[in-house]
MIDOGU-640084 format. One record per residue (C-alpha): residue in three letters; residue number from 1; y, x, z. Coordinates in nm, 2 decimals, always signed. Each point is the difference from the previous one (the first is absolute). Layout:
REM residues N
resn / resi / y / x / z
ALA / NUM / Y / X / Z
...
REM end
This chain:
REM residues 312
resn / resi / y / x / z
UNK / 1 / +0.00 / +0.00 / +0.00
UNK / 2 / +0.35 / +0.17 / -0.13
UNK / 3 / +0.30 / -0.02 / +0.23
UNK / 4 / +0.20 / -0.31 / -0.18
UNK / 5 / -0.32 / -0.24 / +0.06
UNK / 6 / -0.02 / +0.15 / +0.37
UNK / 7 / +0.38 / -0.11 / +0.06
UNK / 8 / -0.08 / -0.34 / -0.18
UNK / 9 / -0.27 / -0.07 / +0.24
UNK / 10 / +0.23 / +0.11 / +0.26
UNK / 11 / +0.28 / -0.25 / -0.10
UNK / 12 / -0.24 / -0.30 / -0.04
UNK / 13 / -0.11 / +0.06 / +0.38
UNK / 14 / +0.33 / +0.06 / +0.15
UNK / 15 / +0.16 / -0.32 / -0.16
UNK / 16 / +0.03 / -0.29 / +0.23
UNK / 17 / -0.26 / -0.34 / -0.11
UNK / 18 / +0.22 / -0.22 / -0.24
UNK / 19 / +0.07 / -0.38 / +0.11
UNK / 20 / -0.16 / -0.31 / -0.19
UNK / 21 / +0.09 / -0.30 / -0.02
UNK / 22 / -0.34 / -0.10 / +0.12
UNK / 23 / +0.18 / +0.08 / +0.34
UNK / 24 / +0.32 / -0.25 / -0.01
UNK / 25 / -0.03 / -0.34 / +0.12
UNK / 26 / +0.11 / -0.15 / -0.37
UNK / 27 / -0.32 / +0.21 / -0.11
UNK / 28 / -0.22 / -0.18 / +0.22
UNK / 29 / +0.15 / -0.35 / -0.07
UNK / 30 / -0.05 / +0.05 / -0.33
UNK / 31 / -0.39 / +0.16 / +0.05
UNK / 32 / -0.04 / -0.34 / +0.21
UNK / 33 / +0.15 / -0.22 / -0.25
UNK / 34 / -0.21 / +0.17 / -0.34
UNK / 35 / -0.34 / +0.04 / +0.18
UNK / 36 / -0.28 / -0.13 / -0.16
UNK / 37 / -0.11 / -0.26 / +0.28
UNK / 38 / +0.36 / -0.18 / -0.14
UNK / 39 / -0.11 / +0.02 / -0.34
UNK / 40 / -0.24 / -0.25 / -0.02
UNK / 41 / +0.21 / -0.24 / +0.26
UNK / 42 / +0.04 / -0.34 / -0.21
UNK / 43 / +0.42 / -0.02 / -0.13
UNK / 44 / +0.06 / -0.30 / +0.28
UNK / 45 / -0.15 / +0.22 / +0.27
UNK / 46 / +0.21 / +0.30 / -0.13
UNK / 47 / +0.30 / -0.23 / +0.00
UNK / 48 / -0.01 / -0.10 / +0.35
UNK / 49 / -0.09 / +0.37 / +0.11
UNK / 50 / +0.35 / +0.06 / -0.18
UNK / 51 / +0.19 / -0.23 / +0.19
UNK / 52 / -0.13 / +0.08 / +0.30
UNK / 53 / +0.01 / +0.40 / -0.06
UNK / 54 / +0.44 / -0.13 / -0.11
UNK / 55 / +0.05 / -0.18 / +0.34
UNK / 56 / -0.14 / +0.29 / +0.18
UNK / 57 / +0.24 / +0.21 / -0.14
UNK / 58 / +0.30 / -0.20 / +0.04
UNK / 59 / +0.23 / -0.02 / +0.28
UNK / 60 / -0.12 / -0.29 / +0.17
UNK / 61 / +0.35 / -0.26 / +0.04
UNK / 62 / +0.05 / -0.19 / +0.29
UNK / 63 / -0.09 / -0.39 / +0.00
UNK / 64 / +0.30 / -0.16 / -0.01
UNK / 65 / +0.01 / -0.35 / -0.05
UNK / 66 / +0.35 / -0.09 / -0.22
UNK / 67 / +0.17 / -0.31 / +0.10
UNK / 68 / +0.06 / -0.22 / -0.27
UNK / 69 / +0.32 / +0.00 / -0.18
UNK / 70 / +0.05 / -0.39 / +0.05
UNK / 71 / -0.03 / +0.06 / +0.40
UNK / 72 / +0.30 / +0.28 / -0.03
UNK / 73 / +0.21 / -0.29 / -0.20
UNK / 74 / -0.09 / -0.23 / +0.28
UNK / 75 / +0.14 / +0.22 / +0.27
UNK / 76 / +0.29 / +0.07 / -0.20
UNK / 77 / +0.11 / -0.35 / -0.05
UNK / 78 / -0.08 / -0.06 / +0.36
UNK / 79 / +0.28 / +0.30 / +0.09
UNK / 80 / +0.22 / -0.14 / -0.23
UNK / 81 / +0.01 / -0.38 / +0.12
UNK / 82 / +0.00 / +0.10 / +0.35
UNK / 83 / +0.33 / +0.23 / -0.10
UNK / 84 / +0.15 / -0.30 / -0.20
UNK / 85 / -0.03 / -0.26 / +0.27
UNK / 86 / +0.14 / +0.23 / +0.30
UNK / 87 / +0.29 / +0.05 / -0.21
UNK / 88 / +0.04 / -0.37 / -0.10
UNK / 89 / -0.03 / -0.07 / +0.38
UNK / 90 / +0.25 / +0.28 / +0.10
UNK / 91 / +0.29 / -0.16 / -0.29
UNK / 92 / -0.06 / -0.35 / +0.13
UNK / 93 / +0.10 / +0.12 / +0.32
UNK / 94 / +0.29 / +0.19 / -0.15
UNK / 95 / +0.13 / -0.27 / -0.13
UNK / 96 / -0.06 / -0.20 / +0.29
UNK / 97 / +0.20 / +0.25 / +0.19
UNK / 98 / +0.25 / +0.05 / -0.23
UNK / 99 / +0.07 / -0.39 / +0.00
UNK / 100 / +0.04 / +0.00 / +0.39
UNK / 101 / +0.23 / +0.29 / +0.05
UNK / 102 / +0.18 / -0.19 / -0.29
UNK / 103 / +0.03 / -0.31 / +0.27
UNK / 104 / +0.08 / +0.22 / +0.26
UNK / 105 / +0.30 / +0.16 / -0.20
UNK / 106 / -0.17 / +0.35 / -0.01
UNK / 107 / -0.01 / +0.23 / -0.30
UNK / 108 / -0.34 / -0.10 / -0.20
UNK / 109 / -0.15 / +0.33 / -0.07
UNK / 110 / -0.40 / -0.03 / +0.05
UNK / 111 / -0.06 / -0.05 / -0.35
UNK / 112 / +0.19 / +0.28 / -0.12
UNK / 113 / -0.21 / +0.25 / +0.25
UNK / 114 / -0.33 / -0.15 / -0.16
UNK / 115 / +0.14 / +0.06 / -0.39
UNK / 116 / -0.13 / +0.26 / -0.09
UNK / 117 / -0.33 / -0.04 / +0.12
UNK / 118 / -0.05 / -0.32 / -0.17
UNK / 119 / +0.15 / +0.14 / -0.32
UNK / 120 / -0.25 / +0.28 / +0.03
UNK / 121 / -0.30 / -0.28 / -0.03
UNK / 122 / +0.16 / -0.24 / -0.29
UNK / 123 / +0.04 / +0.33 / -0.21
UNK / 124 / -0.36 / +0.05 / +0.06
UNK / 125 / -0.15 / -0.19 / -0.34
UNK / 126 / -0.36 / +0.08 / +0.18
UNK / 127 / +0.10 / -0.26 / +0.25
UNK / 128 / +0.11 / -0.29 / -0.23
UNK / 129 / -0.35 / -0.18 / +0.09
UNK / 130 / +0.03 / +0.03 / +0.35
UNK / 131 / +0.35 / -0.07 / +0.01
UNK / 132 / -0.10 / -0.35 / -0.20
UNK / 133 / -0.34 / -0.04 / +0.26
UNK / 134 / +0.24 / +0.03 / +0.30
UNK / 135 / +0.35 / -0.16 / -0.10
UNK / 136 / +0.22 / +0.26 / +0.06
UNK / 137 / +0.25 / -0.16 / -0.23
UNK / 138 / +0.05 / -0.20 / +0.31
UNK / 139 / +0.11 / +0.25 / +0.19
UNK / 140 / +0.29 / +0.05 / -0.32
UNK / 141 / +0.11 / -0.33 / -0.06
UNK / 142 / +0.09 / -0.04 / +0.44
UNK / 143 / +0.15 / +0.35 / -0.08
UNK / 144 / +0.24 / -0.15 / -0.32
UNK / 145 / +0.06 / -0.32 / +0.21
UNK / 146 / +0.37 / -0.06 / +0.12
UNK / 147 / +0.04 / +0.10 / +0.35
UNK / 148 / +0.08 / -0.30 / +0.26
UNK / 149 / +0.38 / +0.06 / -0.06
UNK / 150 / -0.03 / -0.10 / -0.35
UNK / 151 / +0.06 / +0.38 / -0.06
UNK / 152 / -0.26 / +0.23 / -0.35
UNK / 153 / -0.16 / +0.27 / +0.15
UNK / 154 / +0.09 / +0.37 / +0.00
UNK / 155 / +0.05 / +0.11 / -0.37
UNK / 156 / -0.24 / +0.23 / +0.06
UNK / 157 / -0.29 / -0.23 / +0.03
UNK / 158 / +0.13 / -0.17 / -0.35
UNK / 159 / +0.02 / +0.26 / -0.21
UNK / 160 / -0.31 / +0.13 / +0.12
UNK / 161 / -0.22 / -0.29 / +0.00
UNK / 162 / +0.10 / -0.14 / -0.32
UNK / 163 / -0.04 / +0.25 / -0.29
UNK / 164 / -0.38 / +0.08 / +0.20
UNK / 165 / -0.05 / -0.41 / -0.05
UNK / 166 / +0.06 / +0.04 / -0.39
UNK / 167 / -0.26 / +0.28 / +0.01
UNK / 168 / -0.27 / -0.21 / +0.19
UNK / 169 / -0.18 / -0.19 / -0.34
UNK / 170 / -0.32 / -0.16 / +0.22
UNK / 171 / +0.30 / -0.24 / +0.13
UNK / 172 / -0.09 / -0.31 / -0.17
UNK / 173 / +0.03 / -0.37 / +0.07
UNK / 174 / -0.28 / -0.04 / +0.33
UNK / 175 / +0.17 / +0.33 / +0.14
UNK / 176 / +0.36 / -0.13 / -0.01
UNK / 177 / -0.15 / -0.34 / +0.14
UNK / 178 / -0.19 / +0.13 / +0.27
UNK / 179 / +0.27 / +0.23 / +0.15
UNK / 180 / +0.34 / -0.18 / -0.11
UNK / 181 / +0.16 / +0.25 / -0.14
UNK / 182 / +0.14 / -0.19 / -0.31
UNK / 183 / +0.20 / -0.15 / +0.19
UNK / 184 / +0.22 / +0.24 / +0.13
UNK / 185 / +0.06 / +0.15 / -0.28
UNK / 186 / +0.09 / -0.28 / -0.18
UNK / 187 / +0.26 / -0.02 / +0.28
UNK / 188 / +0.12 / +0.33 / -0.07
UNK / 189 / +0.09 / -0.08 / -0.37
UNK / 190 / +0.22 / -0.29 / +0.12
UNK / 191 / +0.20 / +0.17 / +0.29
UNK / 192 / +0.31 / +0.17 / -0.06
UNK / 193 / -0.02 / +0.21 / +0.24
UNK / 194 / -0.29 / +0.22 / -0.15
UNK / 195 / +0.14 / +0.32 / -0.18
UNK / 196 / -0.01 / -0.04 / -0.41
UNK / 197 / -0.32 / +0.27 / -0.02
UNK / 198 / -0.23 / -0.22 / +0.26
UNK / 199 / +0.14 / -0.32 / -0.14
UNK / 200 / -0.12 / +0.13 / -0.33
UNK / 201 / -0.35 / +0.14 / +0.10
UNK / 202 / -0.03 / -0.39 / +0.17
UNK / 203 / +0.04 / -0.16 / -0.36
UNK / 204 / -0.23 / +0.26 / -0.17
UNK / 205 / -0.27 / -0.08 / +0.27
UNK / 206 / +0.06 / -0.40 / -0.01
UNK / 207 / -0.01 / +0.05 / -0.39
UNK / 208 / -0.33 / +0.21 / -0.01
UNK / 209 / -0.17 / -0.23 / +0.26
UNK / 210 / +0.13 / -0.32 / -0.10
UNK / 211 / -0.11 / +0.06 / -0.36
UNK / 212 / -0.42 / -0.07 / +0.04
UNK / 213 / +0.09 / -0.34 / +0.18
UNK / 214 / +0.23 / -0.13 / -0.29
UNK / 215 / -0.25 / +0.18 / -0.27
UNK / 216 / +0.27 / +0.24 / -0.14
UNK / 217 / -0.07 / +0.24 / -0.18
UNK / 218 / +0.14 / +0.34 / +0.07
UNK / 219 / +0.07 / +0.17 / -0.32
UNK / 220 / +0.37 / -0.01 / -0.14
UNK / 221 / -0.09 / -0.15 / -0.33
UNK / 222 / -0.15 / -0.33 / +0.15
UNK / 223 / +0.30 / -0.05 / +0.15
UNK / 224 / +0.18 / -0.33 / -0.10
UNK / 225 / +0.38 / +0.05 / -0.02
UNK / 226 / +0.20 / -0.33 / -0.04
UNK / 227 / +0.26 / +0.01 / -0.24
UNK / 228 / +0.34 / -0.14 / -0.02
UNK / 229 / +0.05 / -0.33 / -0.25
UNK / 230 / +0.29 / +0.00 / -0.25
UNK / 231 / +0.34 / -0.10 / +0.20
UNK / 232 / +0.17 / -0.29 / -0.08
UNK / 233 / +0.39 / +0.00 / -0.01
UNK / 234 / +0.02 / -0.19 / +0.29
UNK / 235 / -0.26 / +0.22 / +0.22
UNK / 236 / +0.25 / +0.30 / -0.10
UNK / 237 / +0.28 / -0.19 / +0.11
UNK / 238 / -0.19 / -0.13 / +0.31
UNK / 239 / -0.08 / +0.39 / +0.10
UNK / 240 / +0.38 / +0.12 / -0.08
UNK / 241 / +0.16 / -0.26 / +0.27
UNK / 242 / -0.26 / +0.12 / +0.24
UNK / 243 / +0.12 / +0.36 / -0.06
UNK / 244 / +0.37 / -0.15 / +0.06
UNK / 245 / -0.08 / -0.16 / +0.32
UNK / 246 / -0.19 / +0.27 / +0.13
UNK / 247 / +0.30 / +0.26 / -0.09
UNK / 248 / +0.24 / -0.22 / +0.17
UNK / 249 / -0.19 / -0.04 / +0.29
UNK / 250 / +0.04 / +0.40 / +0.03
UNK / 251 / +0.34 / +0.00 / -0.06
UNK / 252 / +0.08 / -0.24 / +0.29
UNK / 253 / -0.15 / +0.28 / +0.24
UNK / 254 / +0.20 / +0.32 / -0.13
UNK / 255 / +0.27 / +0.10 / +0.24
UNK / 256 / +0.25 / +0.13 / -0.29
UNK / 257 / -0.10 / -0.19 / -0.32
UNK / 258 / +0.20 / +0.25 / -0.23
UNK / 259 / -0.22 / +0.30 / +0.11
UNK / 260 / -0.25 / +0.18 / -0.18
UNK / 261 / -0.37 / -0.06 / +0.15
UNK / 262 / -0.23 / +0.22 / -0.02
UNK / 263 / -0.33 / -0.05 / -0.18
UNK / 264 / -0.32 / -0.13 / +0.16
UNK / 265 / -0.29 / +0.08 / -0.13
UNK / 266 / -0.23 / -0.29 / -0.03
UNK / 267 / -0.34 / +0.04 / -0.11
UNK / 268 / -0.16 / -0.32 / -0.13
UNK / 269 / -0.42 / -0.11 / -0.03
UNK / 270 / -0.06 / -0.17 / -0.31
UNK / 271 / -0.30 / -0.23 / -0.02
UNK / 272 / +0.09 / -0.18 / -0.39
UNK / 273 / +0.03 / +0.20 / -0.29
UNK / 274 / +0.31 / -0.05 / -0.24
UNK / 275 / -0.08 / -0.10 / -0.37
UNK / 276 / -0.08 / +0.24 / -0.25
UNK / 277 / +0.28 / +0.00 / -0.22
UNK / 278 / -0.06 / +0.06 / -0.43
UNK / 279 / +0.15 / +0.36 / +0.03
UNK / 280 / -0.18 / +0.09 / +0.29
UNK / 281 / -0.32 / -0.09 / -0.25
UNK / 282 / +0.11 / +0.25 / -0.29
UNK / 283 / +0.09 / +0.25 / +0.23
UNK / 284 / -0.38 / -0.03 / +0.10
UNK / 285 / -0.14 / -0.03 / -0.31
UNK / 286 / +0.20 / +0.35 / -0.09
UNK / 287 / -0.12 / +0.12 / +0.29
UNK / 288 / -0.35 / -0.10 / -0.08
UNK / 289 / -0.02 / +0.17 / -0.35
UNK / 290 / +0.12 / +0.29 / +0.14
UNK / 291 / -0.27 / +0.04 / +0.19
UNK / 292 / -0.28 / -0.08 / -0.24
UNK / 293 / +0.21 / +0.27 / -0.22
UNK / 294 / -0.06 / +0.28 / +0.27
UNK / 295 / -0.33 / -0.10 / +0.02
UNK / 296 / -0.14 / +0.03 / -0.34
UNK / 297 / +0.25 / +0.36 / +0.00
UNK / 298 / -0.22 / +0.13 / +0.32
UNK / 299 / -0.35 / -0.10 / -0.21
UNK / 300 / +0.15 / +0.20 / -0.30
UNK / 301 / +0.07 / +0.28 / +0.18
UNK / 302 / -0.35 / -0.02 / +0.18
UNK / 303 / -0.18 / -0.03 / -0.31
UNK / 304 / +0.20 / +0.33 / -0.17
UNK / 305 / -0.07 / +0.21 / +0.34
UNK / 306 / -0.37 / -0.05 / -0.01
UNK / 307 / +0.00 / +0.09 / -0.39
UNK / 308 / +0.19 / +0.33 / +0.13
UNK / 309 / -0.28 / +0.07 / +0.24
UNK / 310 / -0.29 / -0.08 / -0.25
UNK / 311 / +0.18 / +0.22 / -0.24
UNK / 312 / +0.06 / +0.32 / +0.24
REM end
């Protein structure tokens, strides 16, 4: 034997046993797995084997049983009844309060410490079911009810209350009925004493609720607008002596009758239209062609721009 095979020998003797797979643990899962006693194991034997082999290896989950989702919606409307009412309980004696101190010539201010908190639950629209379930428009109308004096309450409490009322669309008919709410602010769109903005939020409200007992529709274009009939000659003369009358009336009041007045202004409502005069009619029909003109212009120009772009 020459030297190199000696120090080849040597090498081979010296070096340390080399690791198999045979010795991991994935090894042996495997050997288990691809013996032959599992060969000839029918496939639905095999198959349960394999499940039972998976649910030993994963991480076994605790048994929790899930409430249902219907039970959570249960508890949920339960909270948020029991919130409603409490507060439906606490403005009814607000108001009650409010209405004594009112007798006993004291400053009414119950209600306005309680504001906010009831504005925070009529924003909530989550709560529009319990607030119907539990009548906590109640609690609003004894709030927009006159004090004993015959005196609105705080401005606050109106311009608070009414803009939230035109948000509130479940209000419908049986609602209004069951708390009396219509009523008060039907009152509010008669007295005088209401500021222009609340007086106007009244009318929109009376007007929206009003309109499914009369069966009115609410678009603009069913809307039926009277118009004026042709005047006579003695209608016009009729109207110009009232005019007459009604400027001497105001002349019998002025302190210096030669002095120049200075002008009111007067806004008027207008429920009858005036009659729709011939020139009125061509100016429409102008109008009208115009239109149709700058319509069939636009189609043009449409049509050219997408030959440009089929073109490019």
């Amino acid at each position: 034997m020459n030297h190199a095979e000696c120090r080849k020998s040597a090498s081979e003797n010296n070096r340390s046993p080399r690791k198999t797979l045979t010795n991991s643990p994935l090894r042996k899962v495997r050997f288990k797995i691809e013996s032959p006693a599992l060969t000839n194991v029918p496939p639905a034997n095999k198959l349960r084997l394999d499940m039972q082999f998976d649910a030993i290896l994963k991480p076994k989950k605790a048994n929790r049983q899930k409430k249902p989702k219907k039970d959570d919606e249960e508890i949920l409307d339960r909270f948020a009844d029991e919130e409603v009412s409490r507060l439906r309980e606490a403005m009814l004696g607000a108001a009650a309060d409010d209405e004594q101190a009112n007798r006993d010539k004291l400053p009414a201010t119950n209600k306005l410490k309680l504001l906010p908190q009831v504005m925070e639950v009529l924003r909530k629209q989550s709560l529009s079911q319990s607030i119907m379930d539990n009548n906590l428009l109640e609690g609003v109308r004894r709030w927009l009810e006159p004090l004993p004096d015959r005196s609105l309450p705080a401005l606050n409490i109106q311009r608070d209350f009414f803009p939230i009322l035109k948000r509130m669309e479940f209000i419908d008919s049986a609602v209004l009925k069951e708390s009396g709410l219509g009523r008060v602010v039907l009152f509010y769109t008669k007295c005088k004493r209401v500021t222009s903005d609340v007086q106007r939020l009244a009318n929109e409200l009376v007007s929206t609720w009003s309109r499914p007992i009369i069966k009115r529709s609410a678009s603009y274009r069913d809307r039926v607008v009277p118009i004026a009939e042709e005047d006579s000659a003695e209608r016009t003369n009729e109207r110009l002596n009232a005019i007459l009358a009604r400027a001497k009336e105001g002349e019998k009041n002025r302190i210096r009758k030669n002095a120049v007045m200075i002008p009111q202004k007067d806004i008027g409502t207008y429920t009858v239209a005036p009659r729709i005069s011939a020139s009125v009619m061509k100016s429409n029909a102008s109008v009208d062609t115009d239109t149709v003109r700058r319509k069939v212009n636009a189609e043009r120009l449409r049509t050219l721009s997408r030959k440009m772009a089929t073109r490019a």
